[in-house]
C-alpha positions as CSV (number, residue, x, y, z in Angstrom):
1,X,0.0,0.0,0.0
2,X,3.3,2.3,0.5
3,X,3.6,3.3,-3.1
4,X,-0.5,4.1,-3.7
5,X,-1.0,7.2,-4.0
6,X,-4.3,8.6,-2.3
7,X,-6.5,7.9,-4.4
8,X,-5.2,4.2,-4.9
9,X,-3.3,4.4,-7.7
10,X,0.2,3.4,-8.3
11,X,2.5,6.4,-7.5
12,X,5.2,5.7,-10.4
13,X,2.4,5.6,-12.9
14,X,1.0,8.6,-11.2
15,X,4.0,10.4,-12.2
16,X,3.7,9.3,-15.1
17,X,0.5,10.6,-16.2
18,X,1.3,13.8,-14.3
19,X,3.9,14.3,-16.3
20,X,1.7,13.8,-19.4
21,X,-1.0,16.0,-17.8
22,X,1.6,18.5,-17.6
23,X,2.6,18.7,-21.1
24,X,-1.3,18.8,-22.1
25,X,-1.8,21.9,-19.6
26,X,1.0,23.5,-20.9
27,X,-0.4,22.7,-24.9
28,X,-4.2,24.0,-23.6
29,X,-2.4,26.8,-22.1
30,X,-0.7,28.2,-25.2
31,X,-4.0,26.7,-27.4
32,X,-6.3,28.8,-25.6
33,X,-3.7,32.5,-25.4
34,X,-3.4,31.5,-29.8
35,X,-7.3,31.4,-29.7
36,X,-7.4,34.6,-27.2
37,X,-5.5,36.4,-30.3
38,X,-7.2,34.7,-33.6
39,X,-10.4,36.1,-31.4
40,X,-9.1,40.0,-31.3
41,X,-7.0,40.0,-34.7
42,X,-9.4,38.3,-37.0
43,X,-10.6,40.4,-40.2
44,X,-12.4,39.9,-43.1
45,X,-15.9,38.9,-44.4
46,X,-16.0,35.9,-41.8
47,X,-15.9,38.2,-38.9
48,X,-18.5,38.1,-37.0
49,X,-18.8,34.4,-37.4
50,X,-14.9,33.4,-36.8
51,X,-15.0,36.2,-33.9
52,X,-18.1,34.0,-32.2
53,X,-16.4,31.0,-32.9
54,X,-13.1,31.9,-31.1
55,X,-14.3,32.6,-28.4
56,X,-16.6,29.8,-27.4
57,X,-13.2,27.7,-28.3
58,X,-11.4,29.7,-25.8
59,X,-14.2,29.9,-23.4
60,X,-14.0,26.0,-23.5
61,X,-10.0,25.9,-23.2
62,X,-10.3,27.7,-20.2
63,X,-12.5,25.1,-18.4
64,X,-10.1,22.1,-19.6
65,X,-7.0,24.1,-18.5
66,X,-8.6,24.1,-14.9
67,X,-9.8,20.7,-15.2
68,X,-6.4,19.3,-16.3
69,X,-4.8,20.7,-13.1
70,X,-7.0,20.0,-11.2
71,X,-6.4,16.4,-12.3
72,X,-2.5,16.7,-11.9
73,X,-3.7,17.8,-8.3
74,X,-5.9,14.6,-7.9
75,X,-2.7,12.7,-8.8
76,X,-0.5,13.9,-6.0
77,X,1.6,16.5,-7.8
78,X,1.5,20.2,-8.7
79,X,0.6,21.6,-11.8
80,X,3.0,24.2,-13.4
81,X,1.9,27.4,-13.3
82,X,4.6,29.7,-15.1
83,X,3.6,30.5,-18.4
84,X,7.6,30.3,-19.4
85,X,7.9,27.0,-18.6
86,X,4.5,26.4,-20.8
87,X,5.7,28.1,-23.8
88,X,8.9,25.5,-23.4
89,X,6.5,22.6,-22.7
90,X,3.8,23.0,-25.0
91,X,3.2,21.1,-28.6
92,X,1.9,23.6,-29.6
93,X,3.6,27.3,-30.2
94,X,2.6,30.7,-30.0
95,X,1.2,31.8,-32.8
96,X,2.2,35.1,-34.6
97,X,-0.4,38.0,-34.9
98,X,-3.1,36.4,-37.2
99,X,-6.0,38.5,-39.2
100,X,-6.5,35.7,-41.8
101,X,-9.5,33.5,-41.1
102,X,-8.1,31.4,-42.9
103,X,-4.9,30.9,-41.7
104,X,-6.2,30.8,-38.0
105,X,-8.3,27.8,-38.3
106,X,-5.9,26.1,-40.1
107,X,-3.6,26.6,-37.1
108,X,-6.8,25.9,-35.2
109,X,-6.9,22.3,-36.8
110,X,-3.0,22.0,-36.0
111,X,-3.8,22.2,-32.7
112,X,-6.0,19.9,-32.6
113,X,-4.5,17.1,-34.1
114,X,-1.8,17.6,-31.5
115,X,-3.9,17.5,-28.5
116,X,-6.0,14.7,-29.7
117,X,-2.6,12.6,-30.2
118,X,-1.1,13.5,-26.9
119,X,-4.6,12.9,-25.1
120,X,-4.5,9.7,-26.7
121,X,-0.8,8.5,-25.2
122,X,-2.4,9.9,-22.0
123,X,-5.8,7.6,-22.5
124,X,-3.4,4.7,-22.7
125,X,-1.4,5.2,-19.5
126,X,-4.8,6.4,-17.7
127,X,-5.8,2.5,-19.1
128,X,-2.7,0.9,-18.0
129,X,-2.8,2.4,-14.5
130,X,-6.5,1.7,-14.2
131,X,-6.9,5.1,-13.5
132,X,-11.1,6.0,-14.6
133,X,-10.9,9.6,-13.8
134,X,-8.3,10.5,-15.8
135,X,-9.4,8.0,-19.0
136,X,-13.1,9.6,-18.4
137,X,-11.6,12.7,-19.1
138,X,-9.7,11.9,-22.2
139,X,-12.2,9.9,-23.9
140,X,-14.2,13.3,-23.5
141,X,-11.9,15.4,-24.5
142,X,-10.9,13.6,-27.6
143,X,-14.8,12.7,-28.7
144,X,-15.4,16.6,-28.5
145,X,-12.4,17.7,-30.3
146,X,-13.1,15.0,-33.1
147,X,-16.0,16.5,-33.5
148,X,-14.5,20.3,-33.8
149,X,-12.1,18.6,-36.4
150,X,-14.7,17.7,-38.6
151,X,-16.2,20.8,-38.3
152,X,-13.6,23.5,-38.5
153,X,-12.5,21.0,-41.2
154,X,-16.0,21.3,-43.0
155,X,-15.7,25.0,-42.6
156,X,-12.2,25.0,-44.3
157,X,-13.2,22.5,-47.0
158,X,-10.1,20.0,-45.5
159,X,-12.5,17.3,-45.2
């Protein structure tokens, strides 16, 4: 029982998964300050659509960045905190100052596809460690962001 963590999970896989987690809140974090600037920048004849748009997607970054540290918490360790060490963390990177719908939900869609594949290797060592809470999560998280794909996709005509 020494190396169970509090909730009853294996502490070395805990790490693990923190360490994971980490990376993610560090990607959601930069994600959702990229979406902050498509959301002010953006120009064009898809304004008021893309400006509606961007901000439900950040509005809904927010939330996960809470709920991943939150998690990280639930695990036994300490989420990061310094945006720094998210910016060197991060699969994704800051973007530059984008005004082109276009071009924003392209980087939108690159986003994506690196979240979904890092919440994936996550989903697998939630599995391994038999760790529900943190594979509930996940499977959400990648369902809904699926979804998004196809859509912003749709929107892009990159279907």
């Amino acid at each position: 029982m020494s190396n169970l963590n509090n909730i009853g999970l294996d502490k070395d896989q805990s790490k693990k998964l923190s360490d994971k987690l980490g990376v993610l809140l560090a990607s959601y974090t930069v994600f959702y300050q990229n979406t902050r600037g498509y959301h002010w920048n953006i120009k064009g004849k898809n304004f008021f659509e893309l400006h509606v748009k961007f901000e439900e997607l950040y509005n809904d970054l927010f939330v996960k960045i809470d709920d991943v540290a939150e998690r990280i918490l639930t695990l036994g360790f300490t989420p990061e905190h310094r945006y720094s060490e998210y910016a060197s963390d991060s699969l994704i990177k800051e973007s530059g100052k984008v005004v082109d719908g276009d071009k924003a939900v392209d980087e939108i869609l690159d986003s994506f596809k690196a979240l979904i594949s890092l919440q994936r290797e996550i989903l697998d060592l939630s599995d391994e460690a038999g760790d529900e809470g943190t594979n509930a999560m996940m499977s959400d998280y990648i369902t809904e962001q699926e979804k998004l794909v196809w859509m912003y996709s749709s929107y892009a005509h990159n279907v």
